[in-house]
CHARMM internal coordinates of N, CA and C (Angstrom, degrees):
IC EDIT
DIST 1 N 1 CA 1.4511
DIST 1 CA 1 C 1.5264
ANGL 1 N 1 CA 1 C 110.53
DIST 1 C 2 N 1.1886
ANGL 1 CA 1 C 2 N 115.46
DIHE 1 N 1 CA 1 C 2 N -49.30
DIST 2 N 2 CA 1.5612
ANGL 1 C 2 N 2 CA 126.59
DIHE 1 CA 1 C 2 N 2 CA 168.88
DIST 2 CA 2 C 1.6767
ANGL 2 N 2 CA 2 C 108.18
DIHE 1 C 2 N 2 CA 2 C -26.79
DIST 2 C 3 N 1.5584
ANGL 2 CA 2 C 3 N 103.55
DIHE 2 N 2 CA 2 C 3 N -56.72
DIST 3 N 3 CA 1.4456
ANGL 2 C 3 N 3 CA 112.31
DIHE 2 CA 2 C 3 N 3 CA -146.16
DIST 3 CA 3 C 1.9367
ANGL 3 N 3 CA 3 C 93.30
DIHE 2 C 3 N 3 CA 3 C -79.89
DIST 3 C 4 N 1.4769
ANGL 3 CA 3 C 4 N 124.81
DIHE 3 N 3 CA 3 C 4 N -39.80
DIST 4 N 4 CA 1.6661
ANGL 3 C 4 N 4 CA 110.12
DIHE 3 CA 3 C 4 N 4 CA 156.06
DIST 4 CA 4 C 1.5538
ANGL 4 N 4 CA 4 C 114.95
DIHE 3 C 4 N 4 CA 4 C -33.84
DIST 4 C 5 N 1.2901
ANGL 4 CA 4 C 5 N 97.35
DIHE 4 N 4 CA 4 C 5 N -61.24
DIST 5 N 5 CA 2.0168
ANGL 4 C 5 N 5 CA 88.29
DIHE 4 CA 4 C 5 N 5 CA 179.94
DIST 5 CA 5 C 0.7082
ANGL 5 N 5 CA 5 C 163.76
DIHE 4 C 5 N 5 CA 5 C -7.90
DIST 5 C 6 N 2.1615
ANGL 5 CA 5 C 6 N 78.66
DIHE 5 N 5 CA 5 C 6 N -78.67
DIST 6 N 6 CA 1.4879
ANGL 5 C 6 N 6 CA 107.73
DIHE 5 CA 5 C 6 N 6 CA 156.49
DIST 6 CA 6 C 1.7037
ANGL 6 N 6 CA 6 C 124.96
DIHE 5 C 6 N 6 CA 6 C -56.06
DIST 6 C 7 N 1.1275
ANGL 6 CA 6 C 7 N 114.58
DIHE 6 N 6 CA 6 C 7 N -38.62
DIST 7 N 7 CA 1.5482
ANGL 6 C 7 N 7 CA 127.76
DIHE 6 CA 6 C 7 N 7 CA -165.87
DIST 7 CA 7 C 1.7038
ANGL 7 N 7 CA 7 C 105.65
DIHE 6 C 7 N 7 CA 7 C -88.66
DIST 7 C 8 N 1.2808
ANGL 7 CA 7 C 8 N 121.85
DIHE 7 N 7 CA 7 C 8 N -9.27
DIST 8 N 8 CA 0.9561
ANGL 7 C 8 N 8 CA 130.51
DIHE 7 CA 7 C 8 N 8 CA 158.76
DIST 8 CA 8 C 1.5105
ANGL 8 N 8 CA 8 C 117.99
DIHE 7 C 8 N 8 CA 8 C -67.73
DIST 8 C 9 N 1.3213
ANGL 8 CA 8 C 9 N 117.04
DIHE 8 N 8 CA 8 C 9 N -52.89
DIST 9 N 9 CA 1.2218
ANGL 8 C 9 N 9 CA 138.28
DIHE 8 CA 8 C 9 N 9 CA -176.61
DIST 9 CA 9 C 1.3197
ANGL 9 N 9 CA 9 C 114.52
DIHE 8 C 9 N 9 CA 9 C -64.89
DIST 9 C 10 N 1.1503
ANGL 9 CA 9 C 10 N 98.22
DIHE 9 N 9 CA 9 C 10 N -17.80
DIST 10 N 10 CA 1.6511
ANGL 9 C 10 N 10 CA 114.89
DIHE 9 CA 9 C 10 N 10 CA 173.60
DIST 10 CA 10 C 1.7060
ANGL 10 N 10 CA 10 C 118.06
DIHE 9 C 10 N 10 CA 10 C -90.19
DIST 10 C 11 N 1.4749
ANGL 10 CA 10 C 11 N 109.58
DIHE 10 N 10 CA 10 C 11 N -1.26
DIST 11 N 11 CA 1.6661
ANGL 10 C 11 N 11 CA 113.76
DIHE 10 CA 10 C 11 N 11 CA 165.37
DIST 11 CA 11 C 1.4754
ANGL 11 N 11 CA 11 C 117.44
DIHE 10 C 11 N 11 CA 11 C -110.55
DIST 11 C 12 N 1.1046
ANGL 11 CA 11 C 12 N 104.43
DIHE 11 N 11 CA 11 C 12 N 155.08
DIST 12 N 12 CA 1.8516
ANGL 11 C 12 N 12 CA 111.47
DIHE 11 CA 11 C 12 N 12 CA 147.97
DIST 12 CA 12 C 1.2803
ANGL 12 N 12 CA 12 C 126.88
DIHE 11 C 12 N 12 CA 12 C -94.54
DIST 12 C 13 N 1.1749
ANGL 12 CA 12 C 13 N 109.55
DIHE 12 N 12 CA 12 C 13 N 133.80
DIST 13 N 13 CA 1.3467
ANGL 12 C 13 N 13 CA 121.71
DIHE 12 CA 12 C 13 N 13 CA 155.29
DIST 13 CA 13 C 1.9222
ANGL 13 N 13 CA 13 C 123.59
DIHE 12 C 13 N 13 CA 13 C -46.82
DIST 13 C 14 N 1.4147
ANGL 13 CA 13 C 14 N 119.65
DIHE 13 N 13 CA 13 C 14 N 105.89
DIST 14 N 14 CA 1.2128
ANGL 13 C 14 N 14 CA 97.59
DIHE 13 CA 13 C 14 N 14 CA -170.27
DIST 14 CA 14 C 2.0136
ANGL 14 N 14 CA 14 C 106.09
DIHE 13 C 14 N 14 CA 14 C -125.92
DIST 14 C 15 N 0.9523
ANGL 14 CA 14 C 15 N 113.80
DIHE 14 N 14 CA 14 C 15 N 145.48
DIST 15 N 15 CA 2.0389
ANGL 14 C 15 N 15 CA 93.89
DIHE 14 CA 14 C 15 N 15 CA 173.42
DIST 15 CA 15 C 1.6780
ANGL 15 N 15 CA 15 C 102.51
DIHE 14 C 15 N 15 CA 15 C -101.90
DIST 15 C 16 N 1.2161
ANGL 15 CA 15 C 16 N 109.50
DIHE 15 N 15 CA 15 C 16 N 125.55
DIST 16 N 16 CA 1.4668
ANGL 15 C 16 N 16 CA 125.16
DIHE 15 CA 15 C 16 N 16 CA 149.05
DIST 16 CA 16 C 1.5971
ANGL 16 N 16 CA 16 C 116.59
DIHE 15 C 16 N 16 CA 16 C -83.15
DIST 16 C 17 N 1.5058
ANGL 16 CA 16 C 17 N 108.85
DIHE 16 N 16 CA 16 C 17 N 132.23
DIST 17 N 17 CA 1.3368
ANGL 16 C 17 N 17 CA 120.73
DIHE 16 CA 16 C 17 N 17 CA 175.79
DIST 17 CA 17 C 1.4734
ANGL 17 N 17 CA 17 C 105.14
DIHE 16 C 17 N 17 CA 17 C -105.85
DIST 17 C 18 N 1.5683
ANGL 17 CA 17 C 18 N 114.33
DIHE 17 N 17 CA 17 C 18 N 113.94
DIST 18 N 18 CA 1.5320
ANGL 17 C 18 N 18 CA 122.99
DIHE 17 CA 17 C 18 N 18 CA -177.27
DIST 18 CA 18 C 1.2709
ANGL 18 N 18 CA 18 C 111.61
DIHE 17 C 18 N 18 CA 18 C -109.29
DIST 18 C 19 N 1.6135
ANGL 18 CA 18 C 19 N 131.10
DIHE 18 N 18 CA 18 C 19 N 146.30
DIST 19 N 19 CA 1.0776
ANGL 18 C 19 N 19 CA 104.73
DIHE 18 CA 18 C 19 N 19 CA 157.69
DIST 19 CA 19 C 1.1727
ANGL 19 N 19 CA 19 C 124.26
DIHE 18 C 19 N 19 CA 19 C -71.99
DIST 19 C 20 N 1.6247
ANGL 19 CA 19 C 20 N 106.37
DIHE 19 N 19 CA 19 C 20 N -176.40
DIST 20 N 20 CA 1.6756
ANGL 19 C 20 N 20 CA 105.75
DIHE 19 CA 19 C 20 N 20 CA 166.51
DIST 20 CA 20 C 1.1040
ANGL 20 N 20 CA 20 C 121.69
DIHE 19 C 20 N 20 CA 20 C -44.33
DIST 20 C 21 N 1.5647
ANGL 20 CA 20 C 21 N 104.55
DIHE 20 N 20 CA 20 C 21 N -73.14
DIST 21 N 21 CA 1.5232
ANGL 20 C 21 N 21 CA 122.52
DIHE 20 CA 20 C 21 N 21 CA -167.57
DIST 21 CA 21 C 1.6791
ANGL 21 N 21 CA 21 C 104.38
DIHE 20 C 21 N 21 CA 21 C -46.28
DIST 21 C 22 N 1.1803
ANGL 21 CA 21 C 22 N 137.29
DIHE 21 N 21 CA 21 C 22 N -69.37
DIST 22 N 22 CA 1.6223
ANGL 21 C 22 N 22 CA 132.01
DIHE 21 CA 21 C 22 N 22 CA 158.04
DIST 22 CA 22 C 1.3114
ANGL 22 N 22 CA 22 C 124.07
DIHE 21 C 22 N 22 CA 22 C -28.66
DIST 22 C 23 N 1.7217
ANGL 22 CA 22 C 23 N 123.50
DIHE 22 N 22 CA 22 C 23 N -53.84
DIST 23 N 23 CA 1.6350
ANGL 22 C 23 N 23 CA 112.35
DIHE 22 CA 22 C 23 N 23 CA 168.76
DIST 23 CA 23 C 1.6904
ANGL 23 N 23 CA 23 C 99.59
DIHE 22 C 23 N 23 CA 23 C -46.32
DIST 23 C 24 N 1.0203
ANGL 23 CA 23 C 24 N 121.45
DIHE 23 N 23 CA 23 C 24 N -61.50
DIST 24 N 24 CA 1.3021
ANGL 23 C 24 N 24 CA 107.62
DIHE 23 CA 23 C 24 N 24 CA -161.22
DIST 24 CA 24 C 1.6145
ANGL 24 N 24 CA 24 C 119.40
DIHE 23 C 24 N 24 CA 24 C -65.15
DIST 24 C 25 N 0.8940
ANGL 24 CA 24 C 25 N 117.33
DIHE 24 N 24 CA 24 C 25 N -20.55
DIST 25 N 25 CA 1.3649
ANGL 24 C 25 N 25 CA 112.63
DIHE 24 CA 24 C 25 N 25 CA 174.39
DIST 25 CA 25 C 1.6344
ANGL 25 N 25 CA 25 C 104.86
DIHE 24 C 25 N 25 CA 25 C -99.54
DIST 25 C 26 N 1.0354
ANGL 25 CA 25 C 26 N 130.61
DIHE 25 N 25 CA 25 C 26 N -12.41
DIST 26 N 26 CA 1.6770
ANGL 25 C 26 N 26 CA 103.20
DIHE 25 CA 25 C 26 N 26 CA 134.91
DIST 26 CA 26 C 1.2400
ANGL 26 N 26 CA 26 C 121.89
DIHE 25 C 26 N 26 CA 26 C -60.16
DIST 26 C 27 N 1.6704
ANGL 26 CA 26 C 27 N 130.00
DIHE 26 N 26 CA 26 C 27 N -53.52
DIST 27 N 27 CA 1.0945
ANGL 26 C 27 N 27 CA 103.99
DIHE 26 CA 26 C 27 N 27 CA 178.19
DIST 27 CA 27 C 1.3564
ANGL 27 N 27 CA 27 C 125.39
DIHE 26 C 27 N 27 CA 27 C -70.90
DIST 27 C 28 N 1.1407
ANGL 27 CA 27 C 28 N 123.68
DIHE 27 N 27 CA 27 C 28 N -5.34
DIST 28 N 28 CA 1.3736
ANGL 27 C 28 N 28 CA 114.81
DIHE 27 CA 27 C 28 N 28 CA 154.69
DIST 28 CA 28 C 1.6672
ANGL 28 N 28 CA 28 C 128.94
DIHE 27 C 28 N 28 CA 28 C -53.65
DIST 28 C 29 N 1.1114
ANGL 28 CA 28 C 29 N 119.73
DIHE 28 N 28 CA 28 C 29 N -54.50
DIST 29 N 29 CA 1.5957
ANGL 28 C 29 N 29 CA 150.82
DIHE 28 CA 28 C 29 N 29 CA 162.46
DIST 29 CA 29 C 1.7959
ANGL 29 N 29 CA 29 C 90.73
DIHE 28 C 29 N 29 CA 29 C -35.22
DIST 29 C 30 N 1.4594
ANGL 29 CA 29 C 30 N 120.72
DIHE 29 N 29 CA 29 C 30 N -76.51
DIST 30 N 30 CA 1.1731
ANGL 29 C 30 N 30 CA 121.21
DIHE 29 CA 29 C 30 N 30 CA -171.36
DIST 30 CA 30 C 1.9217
ANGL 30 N 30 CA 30 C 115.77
DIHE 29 C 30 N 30 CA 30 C -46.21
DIST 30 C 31 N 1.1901
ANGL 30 CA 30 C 31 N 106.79
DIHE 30 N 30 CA 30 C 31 N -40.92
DIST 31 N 31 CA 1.3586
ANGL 30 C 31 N 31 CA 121.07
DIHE 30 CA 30 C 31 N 31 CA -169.58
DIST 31 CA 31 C 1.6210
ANGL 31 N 31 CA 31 C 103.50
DIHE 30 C 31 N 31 CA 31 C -68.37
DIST 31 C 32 N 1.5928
ANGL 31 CA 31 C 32 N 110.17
DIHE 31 N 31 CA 31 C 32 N -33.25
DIST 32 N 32 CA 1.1486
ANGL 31 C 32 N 32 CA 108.06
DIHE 31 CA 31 C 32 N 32 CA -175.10
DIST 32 CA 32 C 1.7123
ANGL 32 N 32 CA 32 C 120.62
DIHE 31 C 32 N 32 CA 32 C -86.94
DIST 32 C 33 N 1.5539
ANGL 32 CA 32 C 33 N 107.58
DIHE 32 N 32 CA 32 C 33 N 12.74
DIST 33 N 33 CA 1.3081
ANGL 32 C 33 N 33 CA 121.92
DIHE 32 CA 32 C 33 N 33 CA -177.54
DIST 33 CA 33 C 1.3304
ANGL 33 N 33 CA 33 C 116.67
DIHE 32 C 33 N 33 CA 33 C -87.17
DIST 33 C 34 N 1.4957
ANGL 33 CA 33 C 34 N 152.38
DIHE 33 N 33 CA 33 C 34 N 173.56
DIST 34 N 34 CA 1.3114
ANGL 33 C 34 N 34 CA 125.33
DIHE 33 CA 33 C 34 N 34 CA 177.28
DIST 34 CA 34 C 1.6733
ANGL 34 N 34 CA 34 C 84.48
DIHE 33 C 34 N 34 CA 34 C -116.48
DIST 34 C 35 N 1.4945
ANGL 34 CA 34 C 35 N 92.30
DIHE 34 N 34 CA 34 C 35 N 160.37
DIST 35 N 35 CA 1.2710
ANGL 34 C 35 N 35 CA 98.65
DIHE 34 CA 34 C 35 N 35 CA -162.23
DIST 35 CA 35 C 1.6411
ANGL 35 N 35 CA 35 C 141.44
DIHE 34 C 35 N 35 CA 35 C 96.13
DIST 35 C 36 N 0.5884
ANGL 35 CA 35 C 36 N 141.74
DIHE 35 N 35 CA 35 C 36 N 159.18
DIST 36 N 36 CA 1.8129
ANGL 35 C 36 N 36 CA 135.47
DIHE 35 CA 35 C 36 N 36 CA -179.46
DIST 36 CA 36 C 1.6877
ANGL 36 N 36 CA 36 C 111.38
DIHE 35 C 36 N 36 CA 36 C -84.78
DIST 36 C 37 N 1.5514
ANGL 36 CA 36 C 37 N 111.07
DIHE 36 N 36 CA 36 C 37 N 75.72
DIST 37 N 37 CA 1.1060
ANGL 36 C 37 N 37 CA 90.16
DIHE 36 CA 36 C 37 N 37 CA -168.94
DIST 37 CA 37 C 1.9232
ANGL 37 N 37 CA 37 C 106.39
DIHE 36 C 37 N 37 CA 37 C -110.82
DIST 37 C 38 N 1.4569
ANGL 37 CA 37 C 38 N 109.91
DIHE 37 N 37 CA 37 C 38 N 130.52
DIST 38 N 38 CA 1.3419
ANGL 37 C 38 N 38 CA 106.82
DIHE 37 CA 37 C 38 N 38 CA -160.59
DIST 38 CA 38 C 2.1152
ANGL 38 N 38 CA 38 C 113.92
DIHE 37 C 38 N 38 CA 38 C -81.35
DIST 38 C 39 N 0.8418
ANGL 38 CA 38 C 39 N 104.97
DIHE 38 N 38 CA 38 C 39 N -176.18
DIST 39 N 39 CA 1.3363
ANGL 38 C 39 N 39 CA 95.81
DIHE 38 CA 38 C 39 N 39 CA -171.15
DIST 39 CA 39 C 1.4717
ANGL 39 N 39 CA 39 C 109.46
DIHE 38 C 39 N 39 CA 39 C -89.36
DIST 39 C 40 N 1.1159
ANGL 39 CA 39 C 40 N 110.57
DIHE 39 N 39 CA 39 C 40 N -7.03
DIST 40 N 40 CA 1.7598
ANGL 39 C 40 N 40 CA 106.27
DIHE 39 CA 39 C 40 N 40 CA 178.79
DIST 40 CA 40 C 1.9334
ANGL 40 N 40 CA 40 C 97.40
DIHE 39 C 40 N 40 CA 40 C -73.39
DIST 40 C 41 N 1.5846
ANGL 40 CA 40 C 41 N 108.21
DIHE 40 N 40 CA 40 C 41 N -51.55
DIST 41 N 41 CA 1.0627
ANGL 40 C 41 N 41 CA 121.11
DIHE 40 CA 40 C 41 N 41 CA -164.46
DIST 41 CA 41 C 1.7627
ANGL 41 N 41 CA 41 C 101.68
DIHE 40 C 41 N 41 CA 41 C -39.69
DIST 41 C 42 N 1.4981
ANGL 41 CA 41 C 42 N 101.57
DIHE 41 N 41 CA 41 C 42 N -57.96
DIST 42 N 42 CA 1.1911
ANGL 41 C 42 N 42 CA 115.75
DIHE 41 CA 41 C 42 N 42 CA -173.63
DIST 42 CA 42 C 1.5266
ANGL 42 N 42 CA 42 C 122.75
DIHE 41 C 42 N 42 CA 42 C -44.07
DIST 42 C 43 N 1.3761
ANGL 42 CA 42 C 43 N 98.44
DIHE 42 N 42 CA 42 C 43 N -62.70
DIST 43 N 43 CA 1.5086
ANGL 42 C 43 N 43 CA 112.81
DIHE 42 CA 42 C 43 N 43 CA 167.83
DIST 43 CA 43 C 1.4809
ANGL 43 N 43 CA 43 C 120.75
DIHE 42 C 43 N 43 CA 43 C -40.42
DIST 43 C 44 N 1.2913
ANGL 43 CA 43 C 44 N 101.19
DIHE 43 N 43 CA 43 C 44 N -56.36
DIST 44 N 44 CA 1.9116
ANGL 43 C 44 N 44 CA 108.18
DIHE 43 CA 43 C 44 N 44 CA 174.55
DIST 44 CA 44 C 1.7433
ANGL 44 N 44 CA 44 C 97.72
DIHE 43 C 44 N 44 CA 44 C -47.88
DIST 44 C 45 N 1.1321
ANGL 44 CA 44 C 45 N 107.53
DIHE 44 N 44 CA 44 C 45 N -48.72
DIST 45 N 45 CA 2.0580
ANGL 44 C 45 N 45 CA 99.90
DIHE 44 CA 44 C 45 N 45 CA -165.10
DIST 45 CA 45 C 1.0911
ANGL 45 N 45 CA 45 C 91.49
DIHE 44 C 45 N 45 CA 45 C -68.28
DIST 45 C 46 N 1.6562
ANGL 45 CA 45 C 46 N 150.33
DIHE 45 N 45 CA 45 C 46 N -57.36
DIST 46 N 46 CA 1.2344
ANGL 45 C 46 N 46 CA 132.92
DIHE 45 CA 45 C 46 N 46 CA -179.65
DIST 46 CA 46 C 1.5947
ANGL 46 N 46 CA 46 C 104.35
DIHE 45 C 46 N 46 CA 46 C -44.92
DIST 46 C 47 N 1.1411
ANGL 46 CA 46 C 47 N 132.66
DIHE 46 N 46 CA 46 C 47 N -58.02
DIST 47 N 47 CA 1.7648
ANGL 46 C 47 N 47 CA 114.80
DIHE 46 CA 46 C 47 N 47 CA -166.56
DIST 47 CA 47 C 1.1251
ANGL 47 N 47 CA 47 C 119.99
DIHE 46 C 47 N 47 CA 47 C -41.53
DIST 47 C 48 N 1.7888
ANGL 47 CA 47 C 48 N 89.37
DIHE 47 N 47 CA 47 C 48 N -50.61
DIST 48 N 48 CA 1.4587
ANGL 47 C 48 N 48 CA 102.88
DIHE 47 CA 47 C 48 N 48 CA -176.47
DIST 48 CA 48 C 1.4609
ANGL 48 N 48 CA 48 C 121.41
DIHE 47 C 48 N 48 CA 48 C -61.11
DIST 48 C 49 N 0.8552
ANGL 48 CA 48 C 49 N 109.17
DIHE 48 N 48 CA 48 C 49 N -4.11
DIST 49 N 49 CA 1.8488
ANGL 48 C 49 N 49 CA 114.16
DIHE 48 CA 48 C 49 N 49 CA -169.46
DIST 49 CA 49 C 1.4989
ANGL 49 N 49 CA 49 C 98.62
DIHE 48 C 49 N 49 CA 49 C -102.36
DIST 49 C 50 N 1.4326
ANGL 49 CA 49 C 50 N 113.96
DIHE 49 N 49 CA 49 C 50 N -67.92
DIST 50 N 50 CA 1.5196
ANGL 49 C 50 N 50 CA 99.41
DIHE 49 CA 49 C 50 N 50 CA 159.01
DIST 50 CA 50 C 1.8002
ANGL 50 N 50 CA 50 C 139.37
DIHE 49 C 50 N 50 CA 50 C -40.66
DIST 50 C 51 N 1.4946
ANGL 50 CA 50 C 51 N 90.81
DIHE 50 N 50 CA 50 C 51 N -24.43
DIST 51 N 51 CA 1.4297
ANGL 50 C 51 N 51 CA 90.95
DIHE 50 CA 50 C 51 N 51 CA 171.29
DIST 51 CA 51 C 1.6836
ANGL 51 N 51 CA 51 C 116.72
DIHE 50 C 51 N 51 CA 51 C -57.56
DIST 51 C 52 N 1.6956
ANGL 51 CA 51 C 52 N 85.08
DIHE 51 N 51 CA 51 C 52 N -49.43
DIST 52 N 52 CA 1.3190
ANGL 51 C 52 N 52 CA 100.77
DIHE 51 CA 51 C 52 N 52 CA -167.49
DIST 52 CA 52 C 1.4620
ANGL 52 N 52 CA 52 C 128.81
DIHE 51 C 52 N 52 CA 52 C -63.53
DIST 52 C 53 N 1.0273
ANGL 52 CA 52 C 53 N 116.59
DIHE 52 N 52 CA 52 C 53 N -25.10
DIST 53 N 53 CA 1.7772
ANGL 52 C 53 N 53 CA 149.90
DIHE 52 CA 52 C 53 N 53 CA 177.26
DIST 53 CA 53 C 1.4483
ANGL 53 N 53 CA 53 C 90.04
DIHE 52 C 53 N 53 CA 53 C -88.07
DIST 53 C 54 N 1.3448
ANGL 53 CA 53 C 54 N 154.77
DIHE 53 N 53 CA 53 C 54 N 2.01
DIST 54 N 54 CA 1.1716
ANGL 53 C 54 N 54 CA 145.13
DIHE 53 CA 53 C 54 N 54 CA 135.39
DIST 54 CA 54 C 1.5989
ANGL 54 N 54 CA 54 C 126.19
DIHE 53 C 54 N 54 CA 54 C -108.76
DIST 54 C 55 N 1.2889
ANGL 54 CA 54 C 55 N 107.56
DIHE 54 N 54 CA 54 C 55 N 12.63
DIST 55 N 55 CA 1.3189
ANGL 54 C 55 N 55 CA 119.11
DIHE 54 CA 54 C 55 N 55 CA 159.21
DIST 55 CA 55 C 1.7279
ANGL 55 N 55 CA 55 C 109.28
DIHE 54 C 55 N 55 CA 55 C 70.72
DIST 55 C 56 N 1.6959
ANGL 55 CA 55 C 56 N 98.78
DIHE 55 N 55 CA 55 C 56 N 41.32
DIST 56 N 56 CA 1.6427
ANGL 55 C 56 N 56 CA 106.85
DIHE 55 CA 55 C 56 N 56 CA 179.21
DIST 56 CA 56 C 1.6686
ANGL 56 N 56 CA 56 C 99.05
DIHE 55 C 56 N 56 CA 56 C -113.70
DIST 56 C 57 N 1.1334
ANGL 56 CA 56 C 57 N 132.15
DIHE 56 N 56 CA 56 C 57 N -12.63
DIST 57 N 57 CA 1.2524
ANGL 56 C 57 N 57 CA 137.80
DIHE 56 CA 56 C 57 N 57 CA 158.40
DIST 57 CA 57 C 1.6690
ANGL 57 N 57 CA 57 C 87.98
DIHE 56 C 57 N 57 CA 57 C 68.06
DIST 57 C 58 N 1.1678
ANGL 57 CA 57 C 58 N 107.28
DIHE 57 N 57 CA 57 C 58 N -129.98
DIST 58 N 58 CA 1.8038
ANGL 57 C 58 N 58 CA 123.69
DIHE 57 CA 57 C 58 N 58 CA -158.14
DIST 58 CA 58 C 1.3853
ANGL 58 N 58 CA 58 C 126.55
DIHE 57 C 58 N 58 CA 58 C 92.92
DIST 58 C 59 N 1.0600
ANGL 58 CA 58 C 59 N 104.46
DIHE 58 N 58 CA 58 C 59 N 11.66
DIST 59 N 59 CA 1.7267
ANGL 58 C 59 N 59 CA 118.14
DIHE 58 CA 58 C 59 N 59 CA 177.16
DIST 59 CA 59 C 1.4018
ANGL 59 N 59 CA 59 C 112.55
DIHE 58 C 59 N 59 CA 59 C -18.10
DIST 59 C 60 N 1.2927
ANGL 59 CA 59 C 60 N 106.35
DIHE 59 N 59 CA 59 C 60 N -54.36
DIST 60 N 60 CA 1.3366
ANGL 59 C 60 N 60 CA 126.50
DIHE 59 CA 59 C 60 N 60 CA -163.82
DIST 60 CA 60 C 1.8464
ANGL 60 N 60 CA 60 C 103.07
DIHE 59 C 60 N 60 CA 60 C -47.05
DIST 60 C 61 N 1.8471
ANGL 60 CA 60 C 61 N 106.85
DIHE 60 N 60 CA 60 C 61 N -53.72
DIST 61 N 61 CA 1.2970
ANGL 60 C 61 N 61 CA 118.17
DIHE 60 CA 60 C 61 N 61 CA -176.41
DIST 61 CA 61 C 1.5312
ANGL 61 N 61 CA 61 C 99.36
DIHE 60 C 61 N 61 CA 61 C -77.76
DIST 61 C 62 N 1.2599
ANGL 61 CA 61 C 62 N 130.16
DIHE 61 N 61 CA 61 C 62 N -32.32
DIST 62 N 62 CA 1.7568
ANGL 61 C 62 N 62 CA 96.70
DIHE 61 CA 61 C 62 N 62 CA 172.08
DIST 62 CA 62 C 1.1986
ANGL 62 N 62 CA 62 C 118.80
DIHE 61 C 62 N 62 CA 62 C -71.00
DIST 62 C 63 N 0.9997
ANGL 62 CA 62 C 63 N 127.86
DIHE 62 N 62 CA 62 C 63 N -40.00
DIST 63 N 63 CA 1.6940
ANGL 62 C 63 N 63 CA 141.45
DIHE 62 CA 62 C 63 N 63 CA 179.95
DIST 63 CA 63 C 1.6858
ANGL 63 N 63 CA 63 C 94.93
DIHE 62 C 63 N 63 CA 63 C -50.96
DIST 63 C 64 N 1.3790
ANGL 63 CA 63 C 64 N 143.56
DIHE 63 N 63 CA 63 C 64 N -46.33
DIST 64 N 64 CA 1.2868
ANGL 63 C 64 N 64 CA 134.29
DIHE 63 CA 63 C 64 N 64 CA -175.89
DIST 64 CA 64 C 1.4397
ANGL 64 N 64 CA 64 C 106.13
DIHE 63 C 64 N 64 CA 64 C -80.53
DIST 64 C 65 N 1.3138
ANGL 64 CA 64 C 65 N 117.79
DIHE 64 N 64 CA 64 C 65 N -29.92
DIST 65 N 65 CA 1.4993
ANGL 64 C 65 N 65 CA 124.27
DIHE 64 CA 64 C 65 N 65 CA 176.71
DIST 65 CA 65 C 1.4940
ANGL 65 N 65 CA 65 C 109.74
DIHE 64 C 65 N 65 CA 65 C -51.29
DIST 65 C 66 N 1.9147
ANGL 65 CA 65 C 66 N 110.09
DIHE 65 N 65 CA 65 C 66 N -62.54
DIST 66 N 66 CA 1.2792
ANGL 65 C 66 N 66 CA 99.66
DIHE 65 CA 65 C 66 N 66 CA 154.40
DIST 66 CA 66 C 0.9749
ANGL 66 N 66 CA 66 C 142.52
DIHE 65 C 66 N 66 CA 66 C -38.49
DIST 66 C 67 N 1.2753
ANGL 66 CA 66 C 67 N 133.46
DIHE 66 N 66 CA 66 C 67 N -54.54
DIST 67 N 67 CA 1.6814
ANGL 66 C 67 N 67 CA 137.10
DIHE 66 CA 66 C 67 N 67 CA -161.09
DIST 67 CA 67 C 1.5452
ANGL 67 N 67 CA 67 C 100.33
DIHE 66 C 67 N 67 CA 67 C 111.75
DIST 67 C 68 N 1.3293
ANGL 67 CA 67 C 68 N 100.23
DIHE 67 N 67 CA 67 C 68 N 16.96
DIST 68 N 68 CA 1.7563
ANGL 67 C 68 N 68 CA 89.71
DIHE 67 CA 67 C 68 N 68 CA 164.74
DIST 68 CA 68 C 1.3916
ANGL 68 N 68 CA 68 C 133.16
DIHE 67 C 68 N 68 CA 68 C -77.99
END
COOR INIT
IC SEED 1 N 1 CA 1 C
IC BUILD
């Protein structure tokens, strides 16, 4: 339980303003994933992918994002 905490403590809280038409086609995207996958989750793998395709990596923070 500790170790959620910690890795919690290790984010910010941030608000994204989406439009409609885009919320929904994430949640579309999400729905089409197997599994329960929520839209924060989602969003983080898009950053991270853009991160990555610009050569900012952060592995470290998706991997905790997961629960890895």
């Amino acid at each position: 339980m500790k170790a959620a905490k910690d890795s919690r403590a290790q984010m910010e809280r941030v608000t994204v303003r989406l439009p409609d038409d885009m919320l929904a086609a994430v949640d579309a995207e999400c729905s089409r994933r197997i599994g329960n996958v929520s839209r924060n989750t989602w969003i983080l793998e898009a950053v991270q992918e853009k991160l990555s395709r610009a050569g900012g990596g952060a592995n470290k923070q998706s991997d905790a994002a997961r629960g890895s």
